[in-house]
N, C-alpha and C positions, 0 to 999 in steps of 0.2 A: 504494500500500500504506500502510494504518494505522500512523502509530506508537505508538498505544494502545487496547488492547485490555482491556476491561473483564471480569472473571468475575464473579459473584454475589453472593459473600464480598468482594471487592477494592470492588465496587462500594457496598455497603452501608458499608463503612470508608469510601469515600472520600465520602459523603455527610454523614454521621458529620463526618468533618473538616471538611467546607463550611461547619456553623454557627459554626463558632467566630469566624470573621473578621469577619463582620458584626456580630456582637456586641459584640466589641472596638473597631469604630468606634464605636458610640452615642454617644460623646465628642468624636467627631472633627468638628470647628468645619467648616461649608460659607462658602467664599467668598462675601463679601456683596457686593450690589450698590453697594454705595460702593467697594469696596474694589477690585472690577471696574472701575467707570470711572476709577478712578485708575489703573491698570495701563494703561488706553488710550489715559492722554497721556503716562505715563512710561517704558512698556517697551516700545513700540511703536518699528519699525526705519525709519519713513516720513522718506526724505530721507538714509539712512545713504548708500548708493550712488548717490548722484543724484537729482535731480530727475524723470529719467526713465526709471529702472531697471524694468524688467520682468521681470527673475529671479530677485529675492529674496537669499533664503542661499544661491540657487543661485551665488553670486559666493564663497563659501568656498572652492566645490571648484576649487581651482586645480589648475593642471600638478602640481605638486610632489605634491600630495593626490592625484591621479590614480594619480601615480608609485609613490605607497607603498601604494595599494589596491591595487595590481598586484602586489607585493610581497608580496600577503598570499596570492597564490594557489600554496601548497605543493602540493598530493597533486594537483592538476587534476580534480577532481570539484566536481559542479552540482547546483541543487537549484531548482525553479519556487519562488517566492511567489506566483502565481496560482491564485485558484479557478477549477476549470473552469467556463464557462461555464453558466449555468445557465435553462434556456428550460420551465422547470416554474414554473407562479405558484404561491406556500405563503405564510405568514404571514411569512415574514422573507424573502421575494421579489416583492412584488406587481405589479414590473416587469420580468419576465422576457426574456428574449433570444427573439429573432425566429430560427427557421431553419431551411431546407424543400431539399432539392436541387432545383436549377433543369435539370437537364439529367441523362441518363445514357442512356449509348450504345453499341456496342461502338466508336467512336474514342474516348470519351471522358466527364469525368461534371465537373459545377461545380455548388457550392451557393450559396447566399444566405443573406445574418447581415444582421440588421439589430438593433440597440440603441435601444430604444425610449426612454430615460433611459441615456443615459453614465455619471451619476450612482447610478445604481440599485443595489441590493442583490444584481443577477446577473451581474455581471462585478468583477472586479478593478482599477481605472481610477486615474488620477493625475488630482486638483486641480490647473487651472491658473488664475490668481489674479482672473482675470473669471467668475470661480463664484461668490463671496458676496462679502457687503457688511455693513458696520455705516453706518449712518442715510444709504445710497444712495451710501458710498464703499467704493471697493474697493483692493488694496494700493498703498503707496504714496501714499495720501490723493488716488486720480483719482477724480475724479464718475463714474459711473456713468453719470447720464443723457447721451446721446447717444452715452456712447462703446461700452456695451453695449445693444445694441438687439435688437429680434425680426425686424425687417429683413436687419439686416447683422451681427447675430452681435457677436463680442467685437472692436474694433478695436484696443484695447489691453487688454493683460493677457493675451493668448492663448495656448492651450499652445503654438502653433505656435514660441516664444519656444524652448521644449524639443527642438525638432527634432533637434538635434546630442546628444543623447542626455544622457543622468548616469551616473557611472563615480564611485565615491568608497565611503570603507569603511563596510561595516553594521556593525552590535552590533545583535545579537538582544535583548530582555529577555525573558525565561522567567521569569515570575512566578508560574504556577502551577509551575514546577519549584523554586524558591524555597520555597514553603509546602508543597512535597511532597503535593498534589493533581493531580488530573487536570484540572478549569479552576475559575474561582474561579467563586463564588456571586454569582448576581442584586446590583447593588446594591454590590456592591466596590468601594470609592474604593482605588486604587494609589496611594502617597501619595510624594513623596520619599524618606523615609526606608523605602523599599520597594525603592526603583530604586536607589538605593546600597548597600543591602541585597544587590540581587544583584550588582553591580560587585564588591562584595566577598568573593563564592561566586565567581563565574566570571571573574574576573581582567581583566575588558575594561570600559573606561569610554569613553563618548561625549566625544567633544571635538568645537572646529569643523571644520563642513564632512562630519561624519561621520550617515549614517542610521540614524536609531532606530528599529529593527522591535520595536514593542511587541504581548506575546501575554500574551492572560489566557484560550486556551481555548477562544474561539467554538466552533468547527469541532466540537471535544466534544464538549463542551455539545449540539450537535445530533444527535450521532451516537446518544450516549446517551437524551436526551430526546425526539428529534424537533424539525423545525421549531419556531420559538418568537419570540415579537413581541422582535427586539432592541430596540427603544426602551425597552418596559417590562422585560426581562429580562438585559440585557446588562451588564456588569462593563466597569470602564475605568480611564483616568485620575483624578487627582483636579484638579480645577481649580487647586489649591496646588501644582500643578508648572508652573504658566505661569512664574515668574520661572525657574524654577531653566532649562526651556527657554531661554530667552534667554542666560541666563548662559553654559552649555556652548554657546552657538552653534550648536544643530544646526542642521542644511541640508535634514533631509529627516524625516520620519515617514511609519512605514506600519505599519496595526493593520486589526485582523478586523472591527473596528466604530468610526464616526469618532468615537471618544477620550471617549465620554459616560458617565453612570452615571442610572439613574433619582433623580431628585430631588424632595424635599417641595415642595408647591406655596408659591409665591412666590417659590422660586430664582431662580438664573440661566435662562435659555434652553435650552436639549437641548444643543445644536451649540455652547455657549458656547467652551468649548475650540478644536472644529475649529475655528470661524471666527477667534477672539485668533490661532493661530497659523499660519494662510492669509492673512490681512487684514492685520494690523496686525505680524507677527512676519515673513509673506512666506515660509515655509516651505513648499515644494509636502509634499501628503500625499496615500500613497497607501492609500486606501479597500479595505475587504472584501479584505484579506490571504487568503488560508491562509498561516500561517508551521505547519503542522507538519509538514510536510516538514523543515521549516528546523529546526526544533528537535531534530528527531530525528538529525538532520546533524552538526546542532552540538554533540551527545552525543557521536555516534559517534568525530567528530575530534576533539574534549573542547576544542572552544574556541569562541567565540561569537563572533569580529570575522572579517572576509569582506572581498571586493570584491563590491560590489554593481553592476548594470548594468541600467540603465531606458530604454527605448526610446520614447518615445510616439510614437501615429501625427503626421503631419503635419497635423493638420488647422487651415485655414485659418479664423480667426475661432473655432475652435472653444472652448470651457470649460472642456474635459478631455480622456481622451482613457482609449481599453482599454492595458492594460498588461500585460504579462508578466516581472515583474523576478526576474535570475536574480543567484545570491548562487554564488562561486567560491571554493573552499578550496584 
């Protein structure tokens, strides 16, 4: 079930409202490529936890962090951050899920899934840190060549690292609940002083070891518009939150689109963000959220911090992995 519902009159306001934010960036300075490679020998976590760490910030969420996420589950009600699967090709899925019933019988009936891209824009999945690379290194500053191959898969950096699951508290950011719209407009840099902004409407601020589920609205945006190319239309981060990243320690992100904004040619990279804070920061993140379930949740109990609980499959060598992360009040 929808937690927004649009009528005619509401819609036509709330489009109305959309322009104004974009506008008001026009001034807003883009991360330069100078400014980026300095971020990539200075804020970068390569060596924090060893020489041979393969978990990232997943070394925050200690016992103790475990203990107080557990803490956080009052009333015992759940809520999925996974999109359901989706095996329809559209413009903002052209890697759709594989899936036929193999068998049906009166003993019995079994189907078949197959993921054609882990990675893709039709499931909900978590980054494991042998998924990208800056100039053929990946977290941790390991080479890449020979140890991720087409052969033999990821031999280090693999999700299979996540077996034992993540258990540590969410904070939601509801940014379009923030601007009091329905999702934000193409083109949206979320900037800092955005994400403090709402810490200080909804009373919950990310510290370490804690997950940032950042929402600007995807899933809307669709429902209303229809399919639509996220690359060129989708709203996000602004690249000027990588230090503040670092700073708070997070351990985990997870957003409806990985963390980019359309940008003027000569920029950064599309994926500049996801990759600083996969590679070089060591943060697993997880891809194509629906957080509105979550948001409407997080209304309804009028607060936005959770225990959050991430399961990936086991898969050996593998990249990544489908996810189903459930958020407990």
């Amino acid at each position: 079930m929808r937690a927004f519902k649009l009528t005619l009159p509401a819609l036509t306001l709330a489009v109305l409202a959309l322009i104004l934010p974009v506008q008001a960036q026009q001034d807003l300075p883009f991360v330069s490529e100078a400014q980026f490679e300095e971020w990539l020998e200075t804020l970068n976590n390569w060596g924090r936890w060893g020489p041979g760490d393969e978990i990232g910030t997943l070394n925050l969420i200690t016992p103790e962090k475990r203990k107080q996420a557990a803490a956080l589950v009052q009333n015992g009600v759940t809520v999925s951050l996974a999109r359901n699967l989706d095996n329809v090709e559209s413009i903002d899925n052209p890697c759709p899920v594989d899936w036929e019933m193999a068998n049906a019988s009166p003993g019995g009936a079994s189907d078949r899934i197959a993921f054609r891209c882990i990675h893709g824009p039709g499931v909900t999945h978590i980054d494991g840190y042998g998924h990208r690379f800056f100039d053929g290194k990946m977290w941790n500053g390991v080479d890449m060549e020979h140890t991720v191959t087409m052969e033999e898969g990821a031999l280090i950096n693999a999700v299979l690292n996540m077996k034992d699951g993540i258990i540590t508290r969410g904070v939601l950011y509801d940014i379009p609940r923030l601007k009091g719209v329905d999702f934000l407009p193409a083109g949206y840099r979320v900037t800092v002083a955005d994400l403090e902004a709402w810490e200080a409407m909804s009373g919950a601020k990310i510290g370490p070891g804690d997950a940032m589920l950042f929402r600007w609205g995807r899933w809307v945006k669709r429902e209303v518009e229809g399919p639509f190319d996220t690359w060129d239309e989708a709203a996000g981060l602004d690249n000027n939150v990588i230090p503040w990243l670092r700073e708070r320690d997070v351990a985990i992100i997870g957003w409806e689109t990985p963390g980019y904004t359309p940008r003027p040619e000569g920029d950064l990279p599309t994926l500049a963000l996801h990759d600083f804070a996969l590679t070089m920061l060591g943060i697993p993140l997880i891809d194509r959220a629906d957080l509105d379930a979550l948001a409407a949740m997080a209304t309804e109990q009028n607060r936005w911090e959770f225990m959050l609980t991430i399961a990936p499959l086991p898969i050996p060598n593998g990249t990544g992995s489908p996810v189903n992360p459930i958020a407990a009040f």
